[in-house]
VEXPA-551400 format. One record per residue (C-alpha): residue number from 0; x, y, z; residue in one letter. Coordinates in steps of 0.5 Angstrom, whole numbers, plus 2048, in hexadecimal, padded with zeros to 3 digits. Each point is the difference from the previous one (the first is absolute). Example, Ala and Ser with C-alpha at 12.3 -4.5 7.8 and 13.67 -1.06 7.14 Angstrom:
// VEXPA-551400
<site resi="0" X="819" Y="7F7" Z="810" resn="a"/>
<site resi="1" X="802" Y="807" Z="7FE" resn="s"/>
// end
This chain:
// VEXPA-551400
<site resi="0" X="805" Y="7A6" Z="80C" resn="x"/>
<site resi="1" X="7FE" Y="801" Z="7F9" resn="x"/>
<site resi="2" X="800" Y="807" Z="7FD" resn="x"/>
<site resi="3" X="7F8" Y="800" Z="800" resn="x"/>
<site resi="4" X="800" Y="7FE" Z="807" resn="x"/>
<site resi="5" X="805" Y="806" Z="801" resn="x"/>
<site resi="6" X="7FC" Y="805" Z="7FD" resn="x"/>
<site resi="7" X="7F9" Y="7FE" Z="804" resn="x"/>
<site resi="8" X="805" Y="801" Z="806" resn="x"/>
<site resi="9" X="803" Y="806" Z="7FE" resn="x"/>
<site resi="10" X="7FA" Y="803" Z="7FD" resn="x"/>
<site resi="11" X="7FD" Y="7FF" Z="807" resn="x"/>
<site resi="12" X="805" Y="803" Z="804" resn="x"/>
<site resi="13" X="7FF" Y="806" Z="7FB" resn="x"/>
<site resi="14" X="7F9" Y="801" Z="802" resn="x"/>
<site resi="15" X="802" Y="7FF" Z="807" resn="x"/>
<site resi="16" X="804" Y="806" Z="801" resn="x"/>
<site resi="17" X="7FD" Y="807" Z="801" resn="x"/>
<site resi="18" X="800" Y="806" Z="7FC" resn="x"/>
<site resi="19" X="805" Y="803" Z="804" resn="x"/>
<site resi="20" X="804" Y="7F9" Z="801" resn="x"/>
<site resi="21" X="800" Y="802" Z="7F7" resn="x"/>
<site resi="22" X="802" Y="807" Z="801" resn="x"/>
<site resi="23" X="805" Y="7FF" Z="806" resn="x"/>
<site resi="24" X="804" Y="7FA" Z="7FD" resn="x"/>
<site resi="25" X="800" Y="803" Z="7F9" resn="x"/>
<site resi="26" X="803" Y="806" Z="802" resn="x"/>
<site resi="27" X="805" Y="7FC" Z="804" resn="x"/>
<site resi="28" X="801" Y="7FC" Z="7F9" resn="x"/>
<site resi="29" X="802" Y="807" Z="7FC" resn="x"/>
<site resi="30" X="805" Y="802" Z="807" resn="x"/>
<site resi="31" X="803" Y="7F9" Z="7FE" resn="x"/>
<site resi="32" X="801" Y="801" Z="7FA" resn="x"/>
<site resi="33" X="804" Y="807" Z="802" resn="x"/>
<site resi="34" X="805" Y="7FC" Z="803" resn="x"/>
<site resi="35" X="802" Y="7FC" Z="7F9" resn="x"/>
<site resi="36" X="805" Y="802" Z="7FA" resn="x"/>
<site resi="37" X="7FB" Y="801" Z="7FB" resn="x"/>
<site resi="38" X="7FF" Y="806" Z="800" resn="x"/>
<site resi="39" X="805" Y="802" Z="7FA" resn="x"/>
<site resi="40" X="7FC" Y="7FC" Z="7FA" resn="x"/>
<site resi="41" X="7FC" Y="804" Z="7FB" resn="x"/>
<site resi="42" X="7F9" Y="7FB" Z="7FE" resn="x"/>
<site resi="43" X="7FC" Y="7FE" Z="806" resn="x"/>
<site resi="44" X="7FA" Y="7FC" Z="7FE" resn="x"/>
<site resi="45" X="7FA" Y="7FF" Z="806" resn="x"/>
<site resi="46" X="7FA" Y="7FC" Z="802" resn="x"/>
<site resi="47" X="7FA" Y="805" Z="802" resn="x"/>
<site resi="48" X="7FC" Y="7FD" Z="806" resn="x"/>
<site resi="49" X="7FA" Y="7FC" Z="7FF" resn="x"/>
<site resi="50" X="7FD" Y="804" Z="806" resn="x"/>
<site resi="51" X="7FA" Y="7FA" Z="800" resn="x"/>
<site resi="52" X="806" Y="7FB" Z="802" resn="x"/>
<site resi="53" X="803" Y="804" Z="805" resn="x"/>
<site resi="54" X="806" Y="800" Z="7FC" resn="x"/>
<site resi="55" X="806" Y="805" Z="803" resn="x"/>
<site resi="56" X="7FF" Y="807" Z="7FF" resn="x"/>
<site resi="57" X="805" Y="802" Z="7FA" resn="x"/>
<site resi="58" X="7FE" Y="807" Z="800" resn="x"/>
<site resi="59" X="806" Y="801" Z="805" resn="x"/>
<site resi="60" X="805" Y="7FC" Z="7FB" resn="x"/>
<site resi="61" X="7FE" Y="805" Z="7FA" resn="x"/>
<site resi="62" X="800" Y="806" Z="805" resn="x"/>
<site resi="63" X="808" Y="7FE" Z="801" resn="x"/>
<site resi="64" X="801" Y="7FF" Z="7F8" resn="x"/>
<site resi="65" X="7FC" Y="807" Z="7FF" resn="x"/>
<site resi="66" X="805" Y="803" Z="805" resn="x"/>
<site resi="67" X="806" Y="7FD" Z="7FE" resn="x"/>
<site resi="68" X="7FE" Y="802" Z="7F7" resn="x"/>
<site resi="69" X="800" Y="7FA" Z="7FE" resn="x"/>
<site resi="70" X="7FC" Y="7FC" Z="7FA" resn="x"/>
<site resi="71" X="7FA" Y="7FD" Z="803" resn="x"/>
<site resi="72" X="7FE" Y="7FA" Z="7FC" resn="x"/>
<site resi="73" X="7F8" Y="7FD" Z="801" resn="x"/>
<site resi="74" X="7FD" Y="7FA" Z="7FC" resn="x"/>
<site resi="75" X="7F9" Y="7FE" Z="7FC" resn="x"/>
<site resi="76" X="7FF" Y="7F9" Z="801" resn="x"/>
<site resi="77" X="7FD" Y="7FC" Z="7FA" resn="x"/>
<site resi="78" X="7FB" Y="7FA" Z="803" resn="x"/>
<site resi="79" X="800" Y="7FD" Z="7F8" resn="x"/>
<site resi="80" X="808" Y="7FE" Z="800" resn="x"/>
<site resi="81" X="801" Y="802" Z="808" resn="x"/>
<site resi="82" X="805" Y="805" Z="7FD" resn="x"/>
<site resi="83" X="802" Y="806" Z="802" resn="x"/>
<site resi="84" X="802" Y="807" Z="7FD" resn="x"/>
<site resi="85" X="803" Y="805" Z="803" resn="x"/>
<site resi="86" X="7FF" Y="808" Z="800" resn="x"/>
<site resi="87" X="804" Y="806" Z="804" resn="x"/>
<site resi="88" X="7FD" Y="802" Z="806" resn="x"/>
<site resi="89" X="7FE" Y="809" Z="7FF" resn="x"/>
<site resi="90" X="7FD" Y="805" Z="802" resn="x"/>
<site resi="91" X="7FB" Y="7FF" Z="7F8" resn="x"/>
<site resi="92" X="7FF" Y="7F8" Z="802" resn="x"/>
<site resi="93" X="7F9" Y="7FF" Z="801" resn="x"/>
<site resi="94" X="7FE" Y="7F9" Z="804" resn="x"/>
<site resi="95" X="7FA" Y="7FC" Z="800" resn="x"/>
<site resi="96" X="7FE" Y="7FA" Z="805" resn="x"/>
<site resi="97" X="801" Y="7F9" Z="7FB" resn="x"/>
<site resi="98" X="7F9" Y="7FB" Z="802" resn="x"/>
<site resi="99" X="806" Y="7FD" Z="805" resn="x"/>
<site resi="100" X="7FF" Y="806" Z="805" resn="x"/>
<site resi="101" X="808" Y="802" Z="7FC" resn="x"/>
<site resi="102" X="801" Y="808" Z="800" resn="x"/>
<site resi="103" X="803" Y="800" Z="7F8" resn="x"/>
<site resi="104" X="803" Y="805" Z="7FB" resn="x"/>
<site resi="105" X="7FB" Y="801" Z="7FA" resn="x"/>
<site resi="106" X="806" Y="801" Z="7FC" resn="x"/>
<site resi="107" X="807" Y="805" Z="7FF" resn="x"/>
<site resi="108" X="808" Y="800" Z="7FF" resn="x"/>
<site resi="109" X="801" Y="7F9" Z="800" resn="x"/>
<site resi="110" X="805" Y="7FC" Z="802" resn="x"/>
<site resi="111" X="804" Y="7F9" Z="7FE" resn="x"/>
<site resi="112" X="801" Y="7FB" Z="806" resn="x"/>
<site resi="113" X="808" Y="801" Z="7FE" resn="x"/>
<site resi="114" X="801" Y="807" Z="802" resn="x"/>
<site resi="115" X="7FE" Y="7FF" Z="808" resn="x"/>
<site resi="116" X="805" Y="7FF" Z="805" resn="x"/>
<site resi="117" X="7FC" Y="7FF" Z="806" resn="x"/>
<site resi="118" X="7F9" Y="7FB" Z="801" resn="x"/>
<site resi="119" X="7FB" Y="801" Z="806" resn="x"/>
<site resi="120" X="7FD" Y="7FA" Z="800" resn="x"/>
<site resi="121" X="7F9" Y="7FE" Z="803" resn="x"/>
<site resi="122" X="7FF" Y="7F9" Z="803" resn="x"/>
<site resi="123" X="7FC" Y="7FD" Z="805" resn="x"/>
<site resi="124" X="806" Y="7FB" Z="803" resn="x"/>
<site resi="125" X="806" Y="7FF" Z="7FF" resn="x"/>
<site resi="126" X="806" Y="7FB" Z="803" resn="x"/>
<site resi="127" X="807" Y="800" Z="802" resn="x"/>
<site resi="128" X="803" Y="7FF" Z="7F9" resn="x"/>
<site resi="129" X="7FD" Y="806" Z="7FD" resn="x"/>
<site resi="130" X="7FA" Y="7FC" Z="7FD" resn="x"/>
<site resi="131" X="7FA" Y="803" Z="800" resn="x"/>
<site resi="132" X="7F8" Y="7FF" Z="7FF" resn="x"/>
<site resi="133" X="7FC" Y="805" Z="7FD" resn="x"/>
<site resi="134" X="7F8" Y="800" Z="7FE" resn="x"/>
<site resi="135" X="803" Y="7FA" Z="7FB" resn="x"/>
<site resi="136" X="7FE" Y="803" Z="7F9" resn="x"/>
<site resi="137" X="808" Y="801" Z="7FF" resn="x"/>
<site resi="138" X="7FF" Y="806" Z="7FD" resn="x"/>
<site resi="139" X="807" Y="803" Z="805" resn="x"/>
<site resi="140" X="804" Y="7F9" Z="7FD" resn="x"/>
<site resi="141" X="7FE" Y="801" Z="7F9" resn="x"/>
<site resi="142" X="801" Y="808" Z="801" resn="x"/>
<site resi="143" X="808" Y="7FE" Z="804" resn="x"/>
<site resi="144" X="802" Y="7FC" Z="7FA" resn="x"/>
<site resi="145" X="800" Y="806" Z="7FC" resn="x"/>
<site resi="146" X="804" Y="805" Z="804" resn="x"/>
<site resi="147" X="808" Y="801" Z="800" resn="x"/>
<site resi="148" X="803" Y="7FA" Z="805" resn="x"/>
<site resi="149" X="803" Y="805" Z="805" resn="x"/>
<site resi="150" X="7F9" Y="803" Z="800" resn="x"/>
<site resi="151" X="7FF" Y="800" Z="809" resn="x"/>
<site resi="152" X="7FB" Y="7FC" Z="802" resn="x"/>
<site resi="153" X="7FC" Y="802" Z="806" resn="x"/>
<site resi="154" X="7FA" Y="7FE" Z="803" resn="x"/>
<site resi="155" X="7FC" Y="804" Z="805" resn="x"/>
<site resi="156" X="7FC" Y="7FB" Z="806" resn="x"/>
<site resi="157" X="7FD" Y="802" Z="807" resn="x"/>
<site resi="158" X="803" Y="7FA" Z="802" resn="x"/>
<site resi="159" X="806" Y="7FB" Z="801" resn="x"/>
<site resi="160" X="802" Y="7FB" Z="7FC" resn="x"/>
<site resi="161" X="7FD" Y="7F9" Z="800" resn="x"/>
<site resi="162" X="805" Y="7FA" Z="803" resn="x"/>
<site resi="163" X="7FD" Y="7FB" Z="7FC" resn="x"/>
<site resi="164" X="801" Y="7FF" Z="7F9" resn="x"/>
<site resi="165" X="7FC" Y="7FF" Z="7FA" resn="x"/>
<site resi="166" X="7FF" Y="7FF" Z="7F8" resn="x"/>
<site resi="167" X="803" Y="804" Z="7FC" resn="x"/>
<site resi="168" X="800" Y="800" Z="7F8" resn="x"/>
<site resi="169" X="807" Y="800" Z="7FC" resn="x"/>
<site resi="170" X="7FA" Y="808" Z="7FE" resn="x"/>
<site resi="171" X="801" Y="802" Z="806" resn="x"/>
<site resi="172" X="804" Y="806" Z="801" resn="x"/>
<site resi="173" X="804" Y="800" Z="807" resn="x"/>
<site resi="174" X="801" Y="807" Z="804" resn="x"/>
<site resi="175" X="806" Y="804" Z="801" resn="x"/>
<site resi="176" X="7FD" Y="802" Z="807" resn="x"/>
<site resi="177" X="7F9" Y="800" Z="804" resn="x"/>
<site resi="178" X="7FF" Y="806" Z="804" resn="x"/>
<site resi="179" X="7FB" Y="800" Z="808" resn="x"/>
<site resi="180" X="7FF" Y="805" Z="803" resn="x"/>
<site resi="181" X="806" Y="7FE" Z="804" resn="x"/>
<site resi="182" X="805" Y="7FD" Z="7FC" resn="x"/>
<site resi="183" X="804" Y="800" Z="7F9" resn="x"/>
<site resi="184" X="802" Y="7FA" Z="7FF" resn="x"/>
<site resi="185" X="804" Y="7FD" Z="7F9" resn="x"/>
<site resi="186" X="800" Y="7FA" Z="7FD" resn="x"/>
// end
């Protein structure tokens, strides 16, 4: 399949489930997540969901990094150049929907792609080598290439990997691990 023909079939698949699929399967996504050693890093960079996609629910991920006192990290997205700045996630934050439905910081502390040691990482697909598909504007890529080489990168999905292959670019940034609702799997 192509990428484009995976995300039509993953956006589908998406919009299929219920939103107590969504909210049963992200819980058990954040549980997942519990079993890893992740847990002693300082700099957590999340994705807030897009509600309106049926992305996972990672308000129960950013409950986790609260409880463990750990410095959250948020994104504002720049459709101009399809970058991304970074900003740390506290109680003075204010977040606004971008036009793409995205909850977005106005402003704050912000923070440099270097200085994070762990990535969570949207996506629609993803295959057994760690290879992934997103929206396909490449702002995760160009955002991965600029953080630290033994930063983690850990893509969160709903379901299983795809078995088939598919393109990939020498831009494309490989995961480090994908996490179901039942499962860690490492590449």
């Amino acid at each position: 399949m192509t990428k484009s023909e995976l995300r039509q079939k993953y956006k589908q698949l998406r919009k299929e489930l219920s939103d107590h699929q969504v909210e049963d399967f992200s819980l058990e996504i954040a549980n997942q997540l519990l079993k890893m050693a992740i847990w002693d890093k300082s700099f957590y960079h999340i994705f807030l969901s897009i509600e309106e996609q049926k992305e996972i629910n990672t308000d129960y991920i950013l409950n986790i990094l609260a409880g463990k006192d750990k410095n959250i990290v948020i994104s504002k997205s720049h459709i101009q150049d399809y970058s991304m700045t970074h900003y740390l996630l506290t109680d003075n934050t204010t977040l606004k929907k971008s036009k793409y439905n995205v909850p977005e910081p106005v402003d704050g502390i912000e923070i440099q792609p270097s200085q994070l040691d762990v990535v969570f990482i949207p996506l629609l697909a993803y295959d057994q080598s760690g290879n992934r598909v997103g929206y396909g504007k490449g702002f995760y890529d160009r955002f991965l290439a600029q953080c630290k080489p033994e930063t983690l990168k850990i893509g969160l999905s709903f379901f299983d990997a795809e078995t088939d292959t598919f393109e990939t670019s020498e831009n494309d940034i490989k995961l480090d691990y994908c996490v179901t609702p039942t499962q860690v799997i490492q590449f």
